[in-house]
C-alpha positions as MATLAB code, in Angstrom:
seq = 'XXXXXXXXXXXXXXXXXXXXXXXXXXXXXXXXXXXXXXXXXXXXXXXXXXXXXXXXXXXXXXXXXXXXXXXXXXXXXXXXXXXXXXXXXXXXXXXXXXXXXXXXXXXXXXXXXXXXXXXXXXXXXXXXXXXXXXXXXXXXXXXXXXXXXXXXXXXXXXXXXXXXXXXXXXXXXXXXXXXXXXXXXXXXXXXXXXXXXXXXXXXXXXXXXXXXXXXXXXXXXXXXXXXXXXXXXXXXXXXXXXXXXXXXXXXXXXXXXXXXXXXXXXXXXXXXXXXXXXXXXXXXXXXXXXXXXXXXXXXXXXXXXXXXXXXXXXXXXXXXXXXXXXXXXXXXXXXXXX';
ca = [
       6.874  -27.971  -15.487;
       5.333  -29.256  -11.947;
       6.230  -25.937  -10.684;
       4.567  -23.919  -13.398;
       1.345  -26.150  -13.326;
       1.398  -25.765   -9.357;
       1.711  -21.984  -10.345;
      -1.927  -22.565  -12.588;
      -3.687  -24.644  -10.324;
      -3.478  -22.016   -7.153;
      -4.139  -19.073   -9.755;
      -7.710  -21.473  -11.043;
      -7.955  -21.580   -6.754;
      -7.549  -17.688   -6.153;
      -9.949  -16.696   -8.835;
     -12.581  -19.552   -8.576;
     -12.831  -18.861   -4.630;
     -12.950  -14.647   -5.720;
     -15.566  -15.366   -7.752;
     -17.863  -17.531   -5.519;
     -16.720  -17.606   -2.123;
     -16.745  -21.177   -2.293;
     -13.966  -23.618   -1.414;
     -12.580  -24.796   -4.458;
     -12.374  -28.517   -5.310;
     -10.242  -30.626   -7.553;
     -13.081  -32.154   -9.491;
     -14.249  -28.844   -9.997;
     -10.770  -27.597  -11.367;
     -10.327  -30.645  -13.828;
     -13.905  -29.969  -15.113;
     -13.239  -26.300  -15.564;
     -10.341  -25.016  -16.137;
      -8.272  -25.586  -18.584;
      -5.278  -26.954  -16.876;
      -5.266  -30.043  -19.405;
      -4.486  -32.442  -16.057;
      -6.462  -35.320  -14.445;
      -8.279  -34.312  -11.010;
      -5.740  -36.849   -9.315;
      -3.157  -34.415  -10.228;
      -4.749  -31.563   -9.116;
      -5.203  -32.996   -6.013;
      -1.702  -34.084   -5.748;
      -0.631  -30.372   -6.469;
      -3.167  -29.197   -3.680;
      -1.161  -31.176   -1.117;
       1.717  -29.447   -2.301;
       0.261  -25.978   -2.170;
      -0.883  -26.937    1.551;
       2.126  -27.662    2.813;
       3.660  -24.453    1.385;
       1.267  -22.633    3.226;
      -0.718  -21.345   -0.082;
      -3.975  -23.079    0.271;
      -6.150  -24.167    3.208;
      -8.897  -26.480    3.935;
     -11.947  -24.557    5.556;
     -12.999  -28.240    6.995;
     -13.124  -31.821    5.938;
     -13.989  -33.276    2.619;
     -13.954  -29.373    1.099;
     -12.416  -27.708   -1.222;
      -9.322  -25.282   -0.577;
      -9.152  -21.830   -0.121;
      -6.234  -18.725   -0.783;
      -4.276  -17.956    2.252;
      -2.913  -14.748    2.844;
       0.574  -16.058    1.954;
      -1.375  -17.963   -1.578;
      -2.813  -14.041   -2.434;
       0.499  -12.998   -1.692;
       2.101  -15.412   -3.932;
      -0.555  -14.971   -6.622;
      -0.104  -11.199   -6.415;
       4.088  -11.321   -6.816;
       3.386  -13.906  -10.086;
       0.365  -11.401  -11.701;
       1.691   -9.485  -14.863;
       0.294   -6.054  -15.063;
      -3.376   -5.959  -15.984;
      -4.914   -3.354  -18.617;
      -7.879   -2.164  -17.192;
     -10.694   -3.027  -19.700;
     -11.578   -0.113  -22.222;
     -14.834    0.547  -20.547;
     -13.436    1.298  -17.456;
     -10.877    3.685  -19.245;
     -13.703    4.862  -20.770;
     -15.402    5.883  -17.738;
     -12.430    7.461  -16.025;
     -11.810    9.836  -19.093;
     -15.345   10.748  -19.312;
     -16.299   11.078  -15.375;
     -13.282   12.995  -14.181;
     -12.844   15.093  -17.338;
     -16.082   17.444  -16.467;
     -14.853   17.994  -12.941;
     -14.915   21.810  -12.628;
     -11.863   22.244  -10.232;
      -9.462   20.295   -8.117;
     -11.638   19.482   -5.363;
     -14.113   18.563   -8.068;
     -11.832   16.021   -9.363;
     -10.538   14.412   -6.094;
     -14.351   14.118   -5.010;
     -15.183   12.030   -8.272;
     -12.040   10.207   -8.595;
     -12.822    8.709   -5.166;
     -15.943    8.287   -5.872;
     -15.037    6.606   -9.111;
     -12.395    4.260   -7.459;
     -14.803    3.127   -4.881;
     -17.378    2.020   -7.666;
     -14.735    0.613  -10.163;
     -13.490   -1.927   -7.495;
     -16.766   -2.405   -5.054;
     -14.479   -1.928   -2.469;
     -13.614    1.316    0.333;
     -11.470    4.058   -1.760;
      -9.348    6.936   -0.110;
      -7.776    9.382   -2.070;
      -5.204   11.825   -0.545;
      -6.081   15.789   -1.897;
      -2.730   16.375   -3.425;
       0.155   17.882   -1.300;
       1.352   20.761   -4.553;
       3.655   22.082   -0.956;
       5.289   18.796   -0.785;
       9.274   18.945   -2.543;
      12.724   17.539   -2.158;
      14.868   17.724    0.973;
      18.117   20.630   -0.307;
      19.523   19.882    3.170;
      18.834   18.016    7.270;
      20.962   19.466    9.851;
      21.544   17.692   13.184;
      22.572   20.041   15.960;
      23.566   18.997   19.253;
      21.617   21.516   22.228;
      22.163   18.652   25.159;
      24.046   15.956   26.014;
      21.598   13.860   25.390;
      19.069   16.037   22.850;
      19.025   17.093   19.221;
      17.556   19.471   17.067;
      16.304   18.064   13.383;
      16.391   21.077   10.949;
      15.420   20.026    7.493;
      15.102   22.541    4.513;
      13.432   21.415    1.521;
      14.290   22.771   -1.792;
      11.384   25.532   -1.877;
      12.991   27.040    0.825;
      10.644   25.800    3.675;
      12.238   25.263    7.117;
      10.963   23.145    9.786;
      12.371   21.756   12.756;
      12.261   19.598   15.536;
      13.621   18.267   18.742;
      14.770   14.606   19.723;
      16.261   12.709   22.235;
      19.254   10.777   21.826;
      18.959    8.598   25.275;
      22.503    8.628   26.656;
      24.951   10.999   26.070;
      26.646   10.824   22.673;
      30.372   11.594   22.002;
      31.348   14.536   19.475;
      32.562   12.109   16.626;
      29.800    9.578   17.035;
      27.318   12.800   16.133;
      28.794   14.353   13.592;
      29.420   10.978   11.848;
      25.615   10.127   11.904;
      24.560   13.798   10.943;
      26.838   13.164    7.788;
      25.164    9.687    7.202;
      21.617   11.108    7.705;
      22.084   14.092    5.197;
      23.711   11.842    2.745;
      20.803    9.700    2.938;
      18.141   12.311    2.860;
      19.205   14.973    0.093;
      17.209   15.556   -2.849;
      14.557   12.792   -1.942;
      10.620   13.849   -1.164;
       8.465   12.543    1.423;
       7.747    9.379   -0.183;
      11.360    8.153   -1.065;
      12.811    9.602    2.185;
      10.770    7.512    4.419;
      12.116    4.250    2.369;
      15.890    6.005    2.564;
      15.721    6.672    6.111;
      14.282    3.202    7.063;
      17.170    1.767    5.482;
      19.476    3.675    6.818;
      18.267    3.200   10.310;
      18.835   -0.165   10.257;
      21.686   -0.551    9.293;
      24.024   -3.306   11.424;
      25.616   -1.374   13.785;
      23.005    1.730   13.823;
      23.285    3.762   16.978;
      20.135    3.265   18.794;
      18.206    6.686   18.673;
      18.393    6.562   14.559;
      14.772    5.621   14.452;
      13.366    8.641   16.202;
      15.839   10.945   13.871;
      14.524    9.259   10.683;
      11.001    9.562   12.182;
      11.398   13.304   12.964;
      13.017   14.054    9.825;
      10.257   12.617    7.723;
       7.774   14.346    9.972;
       9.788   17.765    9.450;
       9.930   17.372    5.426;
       6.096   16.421    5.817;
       5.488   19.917    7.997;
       4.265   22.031    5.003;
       1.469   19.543    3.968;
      -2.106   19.328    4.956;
      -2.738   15.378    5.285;
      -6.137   15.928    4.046;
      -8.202   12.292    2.377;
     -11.403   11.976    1.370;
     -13.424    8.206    1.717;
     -15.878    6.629   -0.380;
     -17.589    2.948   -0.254;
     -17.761    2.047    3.041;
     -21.238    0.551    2.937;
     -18.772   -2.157    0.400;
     -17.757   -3.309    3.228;
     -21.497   -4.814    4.375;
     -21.533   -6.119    1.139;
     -18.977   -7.807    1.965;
     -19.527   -9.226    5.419;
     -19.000  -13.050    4.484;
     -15.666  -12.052    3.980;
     -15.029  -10.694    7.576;
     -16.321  -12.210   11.314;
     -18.708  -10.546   13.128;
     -17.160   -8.251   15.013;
     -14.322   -6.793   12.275;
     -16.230   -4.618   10.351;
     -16.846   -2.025   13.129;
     -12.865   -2.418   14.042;
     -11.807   -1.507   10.356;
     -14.654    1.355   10.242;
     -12.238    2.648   13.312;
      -9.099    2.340   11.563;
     -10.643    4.056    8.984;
     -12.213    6.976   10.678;
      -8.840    7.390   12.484;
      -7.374    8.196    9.070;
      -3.939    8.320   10.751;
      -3.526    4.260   10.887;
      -4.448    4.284    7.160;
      -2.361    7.192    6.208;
       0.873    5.443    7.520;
       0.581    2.597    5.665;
       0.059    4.401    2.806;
       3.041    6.401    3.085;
       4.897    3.295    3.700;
       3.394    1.318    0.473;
       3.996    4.717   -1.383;
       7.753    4.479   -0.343;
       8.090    1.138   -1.675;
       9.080    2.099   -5.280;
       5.887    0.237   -6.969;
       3.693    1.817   -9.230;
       1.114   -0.250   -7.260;
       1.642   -1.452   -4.062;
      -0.227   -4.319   -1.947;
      -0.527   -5.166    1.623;
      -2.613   -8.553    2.076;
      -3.973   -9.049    5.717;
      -0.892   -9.679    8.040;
       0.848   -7.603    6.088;
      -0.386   -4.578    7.194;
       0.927   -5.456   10.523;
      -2.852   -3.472   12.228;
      -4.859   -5.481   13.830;
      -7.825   -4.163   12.958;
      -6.788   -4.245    9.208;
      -5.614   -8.184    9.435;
      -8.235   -9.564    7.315;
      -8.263   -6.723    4.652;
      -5.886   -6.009    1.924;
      -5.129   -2.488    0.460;
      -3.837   -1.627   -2.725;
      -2.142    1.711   -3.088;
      -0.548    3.890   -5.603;
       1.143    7.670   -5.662;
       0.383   10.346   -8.079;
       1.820   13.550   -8.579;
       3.102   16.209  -11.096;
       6.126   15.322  -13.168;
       5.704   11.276  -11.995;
       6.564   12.368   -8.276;
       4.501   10.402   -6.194;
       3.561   13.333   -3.786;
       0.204   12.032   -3.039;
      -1.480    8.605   -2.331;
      -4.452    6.883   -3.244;
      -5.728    3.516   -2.877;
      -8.271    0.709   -2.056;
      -9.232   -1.071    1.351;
     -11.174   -4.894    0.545;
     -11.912   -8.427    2.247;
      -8.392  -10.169    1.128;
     -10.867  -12.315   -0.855;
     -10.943   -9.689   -3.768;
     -10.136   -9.085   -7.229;
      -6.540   -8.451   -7.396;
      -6.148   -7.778  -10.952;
      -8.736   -5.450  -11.540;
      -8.231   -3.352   -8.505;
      -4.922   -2.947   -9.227;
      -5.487   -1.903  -12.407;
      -7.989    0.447  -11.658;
      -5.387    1.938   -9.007;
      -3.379    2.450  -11.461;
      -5.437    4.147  -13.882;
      -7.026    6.511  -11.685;
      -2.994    7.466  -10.235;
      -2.231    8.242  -13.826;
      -4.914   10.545  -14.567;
      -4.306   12.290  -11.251;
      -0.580   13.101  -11.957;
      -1.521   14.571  -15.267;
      -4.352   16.669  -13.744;
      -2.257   17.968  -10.760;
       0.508   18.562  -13.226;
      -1.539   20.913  -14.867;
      -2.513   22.737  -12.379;
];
C-alpha cells in the first residue's frame, strides 16, 4: 500500500511541477490532490522518493521536483493514454485534405509540432526500405572483410571492414553463420536491435561491432534519410526549462539531423509502439536536458519510418505520447495506401 501511495504522490509531483514549473510542496499535495493522506505523510513519502533518486530539492525550504530517473519512473508506470477526441478530430480532418505524400508529411509535422508545443521531426517514408533475404561475409585479407547484404527486393549493397588482427578460417565462418542467422528476414529497424544483441554477446570477437554497424548501414543503402522539422521556436517558449547556453547546442544537434536520426533508429529498434529517451538517456550531450518521444510507421505495421518529438524533460508525457502515437497510426495507413 506504501508503495502504491509513494507511486501517487511522485505522479501528483510530475504533473503539478509540468503544469507550473514550480517546486511542488507537501502542503500543497494534501490540499490538492486527492491522495486522501495527511501532509506529514506526504512528506514522509518525499524523503523516500529522495533517497531513491526520484525527486529533488531545487534549494532549501522548497518543494521537490521530477528527476530524470522520477520521469523515467513515471513514464515505465503510465498506462497508455487515448488522445482526447478533439485531437483525433484534428488529425483526421488536417491530414485527410493533404493532396499527395509530401503534402501529408509536411502537415503531419506540422500537426505534431502544434499538438505537443514541442520540436516535431518526421522521417519522409523509406517505401525502398525491406527485409534482409541474405548477409554474406567474405574474407579478401587477412585482416579485412567484405559485408554483402541482399534484401528481399533484390537490392545489393556492400561494404568493406576491418577485422584488426588476423582471423583464423573457423573463427570466420562461425561468425558469418551467427551474423546471417541473426540478420535474415528482419528490416532496418529490427536488425539494428538483432545485431546489437548479437554483438555483445559474452565472448563476441572484437570487430563484431563494426560488422553489425556496416551491415545495418548496407540494408539502409537504398533509402534516402530525408526529415522534415517543425516547432523549433517551442523551444524559446520553453527556455525556463533549459540554461542559458543549451538551446543553441540542441538547435545544433538538430540541424545536424544525423545525431537525431540515430537515436531514432535506435528508439525505433526498441520494439515499443512509443518509445522515450529522458535527458541522460539519450547519452548526447547536447540533448541531456531534453527528452524525445518516438514512434515508427509504415505499411503493413512495419515500422520503416520514424517520427517523433524533441521537449524540456519537464513536459507532458502522456499527451505527447499519445499524440505520437496517433499521428504513427495514420501514417502507416496512408503510406500503406500508397
Amino acid at each position: 500500500m506504501s508503495e502504491d501511495r509513494r507511486r501517487a504522490v511522485l505522479r501528483a509531483i510530475v504533473e503539478g511541477y509540468v503544469a507550473t514549473s514550480e517546486p511542488v510542496g507537501s502542503k500543497a499535495l494534501a490540499d490538492a490532490s486527492a491522495l486522501g493522506v495527511s501532509s506529514a505523510t506526504i512528506r514522509n513519502d518525499m524523503a523516500v522518493l529522495e533517497e531513491e533518486g526520484l525527486i529533488a530539492q531545487p534549494h532549501t525550504s522548497a518543494g521537490r521536483i521530477p528527476t530524470d530517473a522520477g520521469y523515467r519512473s513515471f513514464v515505465d508506470n503510465l498506462a497508455a493514454t487515448a488522445l482526447q477526441d478533439p485531437h483525433k478530430r484534428a488529425i483526421t480532418t488536417f491530414l485527410s485534405d493533404a493532396v499527395d505524400l509530401n503534402d501529408v508529411v509536411e502537415r503531419s509535422v506540422r500537426l505534431l509540432s502544434q499538438l505537443t508545443r514541442q520540436v516535431a521531426v518526421v522521417q519522409y517514408p523509406s517505401l525502398r526500405e525491406s527485409a534482409v533475404r541474405r548477409v554474406e561475409l567474405v574474407r579478401i585479407g587477412a585482416d579485412r572483410a567484405l559485408v554483402v547484404v541482399v534484401s528481399a527486393d533484390a537490392r545489393v549493397e556492400q561494404s568493406t571492414v576491418a577485422l584488426g588482427d588476423a582471423v583464423g578460417d573457423e573463427e570466420f565462418e562461425r561468425v558469418a553463420r551467427d551474423l546471417n542467422e541473426a540478420s535474415v528476414g528482419r528490416t532496418p529497424a529490427a536488425l539494428l536491435a538483432s545485431l546489437s544483441d548479437w554483438a555483445a554477446r559474452p565472448g563476441q570477437v572484437a570487430w563484431a561491432a563494426p560488422v553489425a554497424e556496416a551491415v545495418v548501414a548496407a540494408a539502409r543503402g537504398g533509402t534516402v534519410e530525408r526529415v522534415v522539422f517543425a516547432g523549433a521556436a517551442n523551444l524559446a517558449r520553453a527556455g525556463a526549462d533549459f540554461e542559458s547556453d543549451a538551446i543553441g547546442s540542441v538547435l545544433d544537434a538538430l540541424e545536424e539531423q544525423v545525431v537525431l536520426l540515430r537515436l531514432l533508429h535506435e528508439m525505433a529498434g526498441e520494439g515499443q509502439d512509443v518509445a522515450v529517451r529522458i535527458g541522460a538517456e539519450t547519452r548526447t550531450d547536447a540533448l541531456a536536458r531534453t527528452s524525445v518521444i518516438a514512434a515508427g510507421y509504415g505499411p503493413g505495421g512495419d515500422a520503416v519510418s520514424l517520427l517523433g518529438t524533441l521537449g524540456p524533460t519537464r513536459m507532458d508525457y502522456p499527451g505527447t505520447m499519445a499524440a505520437v502515437r496517433a499521428v504513427a497510426r495514420y501514417l502507416s495507413r496512408v503510406v500503406e495506401n500508397e
